[in-house]
C-alpha positions as CSV (number, residue, x, y, z in Angstrom):
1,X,-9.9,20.0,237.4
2,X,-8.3,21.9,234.9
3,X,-10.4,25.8,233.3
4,X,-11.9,23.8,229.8
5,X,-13.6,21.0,232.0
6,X,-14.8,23.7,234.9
7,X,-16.2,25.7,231.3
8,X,-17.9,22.2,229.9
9,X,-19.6,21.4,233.2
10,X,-20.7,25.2,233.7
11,X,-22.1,24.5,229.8
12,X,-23.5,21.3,231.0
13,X,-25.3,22.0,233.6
14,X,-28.4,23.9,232.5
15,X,-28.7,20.7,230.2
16,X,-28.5,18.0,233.1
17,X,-31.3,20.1,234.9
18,X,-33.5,20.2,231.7
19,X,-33.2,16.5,232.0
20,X,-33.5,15.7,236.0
21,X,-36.6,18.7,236.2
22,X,-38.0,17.0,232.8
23,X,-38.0,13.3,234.8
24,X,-39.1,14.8,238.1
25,X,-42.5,16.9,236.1
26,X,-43.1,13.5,234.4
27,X,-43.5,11.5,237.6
28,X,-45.9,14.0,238.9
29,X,-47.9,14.4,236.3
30,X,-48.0,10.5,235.8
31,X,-49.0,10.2,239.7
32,X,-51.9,12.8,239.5
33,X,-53.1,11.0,236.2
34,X,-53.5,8.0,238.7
35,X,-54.9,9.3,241.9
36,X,-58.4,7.6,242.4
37,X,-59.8,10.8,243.5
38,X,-59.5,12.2,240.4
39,X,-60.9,9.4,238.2
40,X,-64.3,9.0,240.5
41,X,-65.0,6.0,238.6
42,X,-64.3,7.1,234.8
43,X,-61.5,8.1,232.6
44,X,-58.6,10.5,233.8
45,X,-59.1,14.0,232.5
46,X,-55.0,14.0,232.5
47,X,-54.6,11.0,230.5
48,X,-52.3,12.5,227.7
49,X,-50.5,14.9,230.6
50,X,-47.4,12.6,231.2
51,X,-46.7,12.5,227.6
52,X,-47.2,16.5,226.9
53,X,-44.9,17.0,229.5
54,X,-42.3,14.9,228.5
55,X,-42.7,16.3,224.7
56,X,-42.2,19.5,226.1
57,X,-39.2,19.2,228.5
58,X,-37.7,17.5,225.9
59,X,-38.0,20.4,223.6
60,X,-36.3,22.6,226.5
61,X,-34.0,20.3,226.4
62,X,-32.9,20.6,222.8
63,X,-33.2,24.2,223.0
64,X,-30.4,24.0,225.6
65,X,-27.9,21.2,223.8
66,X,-28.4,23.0,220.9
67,X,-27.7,27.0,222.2
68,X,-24.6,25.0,224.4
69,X,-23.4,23.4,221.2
70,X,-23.8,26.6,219.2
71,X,-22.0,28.5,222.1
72,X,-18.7,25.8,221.7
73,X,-19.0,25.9,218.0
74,X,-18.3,29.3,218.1
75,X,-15.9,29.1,220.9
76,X,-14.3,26.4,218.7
77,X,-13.9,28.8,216.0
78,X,-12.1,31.1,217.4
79,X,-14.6,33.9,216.6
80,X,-16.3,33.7,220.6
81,X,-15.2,36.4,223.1
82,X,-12.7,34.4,225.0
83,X,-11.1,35.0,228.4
84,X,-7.3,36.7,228.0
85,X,-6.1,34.4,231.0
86,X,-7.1,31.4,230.4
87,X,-8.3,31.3,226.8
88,X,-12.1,29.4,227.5
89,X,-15.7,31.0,227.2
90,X,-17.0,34.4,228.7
91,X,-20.8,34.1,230.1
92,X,-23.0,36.7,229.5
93,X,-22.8,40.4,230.0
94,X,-23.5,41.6,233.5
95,X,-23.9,45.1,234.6
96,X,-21.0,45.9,237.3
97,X,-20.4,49.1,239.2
98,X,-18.2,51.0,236.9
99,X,-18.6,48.8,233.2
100,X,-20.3,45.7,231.8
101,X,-18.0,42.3,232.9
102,X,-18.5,38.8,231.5
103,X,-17.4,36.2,233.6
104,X,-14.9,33.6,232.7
105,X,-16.6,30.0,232.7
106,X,-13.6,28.6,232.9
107,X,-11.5,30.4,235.8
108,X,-13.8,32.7,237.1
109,X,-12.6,35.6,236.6
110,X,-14.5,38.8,236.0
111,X,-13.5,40.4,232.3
112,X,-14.4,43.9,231.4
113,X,-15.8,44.0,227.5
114,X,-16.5,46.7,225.3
């Protein structure tokens, strides 16, 4: 696996757990909306919760592909903060002992930035 797929799949991966926790909230919400102990005999009160939560996960889920896609735009263009070894994406700033390092998504490495 070469640094620009590592970089992809570290970009990737916020989205495919958007997805998975999105499916996984769904199913619960759709089995509490059909536990008899809840209906006693009448309507749900949670009728409309499997779709709200769906609606909404998928709007996380844009949020994400879109910031990603924004983040590889840029990257794309040249005008990112790229790594000086191995030329892919930094992550964000982090606070280290002596300076603020990004580090790389693509190798690993720790890079100090102004």
């Amino acid at each position: 696996m070469d640094n620009q797929t590592r970089m992809f799949a570290a970009l990737g991966a916020p989205c495919a757990l958007a997805v998975v926790m999105t499916g996984l909230f769904t199913y619960a919400a759709e089995t509490l909306r059909d536990m008899p102990i809840l209906t006693a005999g009448g309507p749900s009160p949670l009728e409309g919760a499997p779709g709200v939560v769906a609606l909404v996960g998928a709007g996380v889920t844009a949020t994400l592909v879109a910031w990603q896609a924004w983040r590889v735009r840029q990257w794309l263009r040249g005008e990112a903060i790229e790594c000086p070894h191995c030329q892919c994406l930094l992550g964000e700033p982090k606070r280290r002992r002596w300076s603020v390092c990004r580090k790389c998504l693509g190798c690993g490495k720790f890079v100090q930035t102004p």
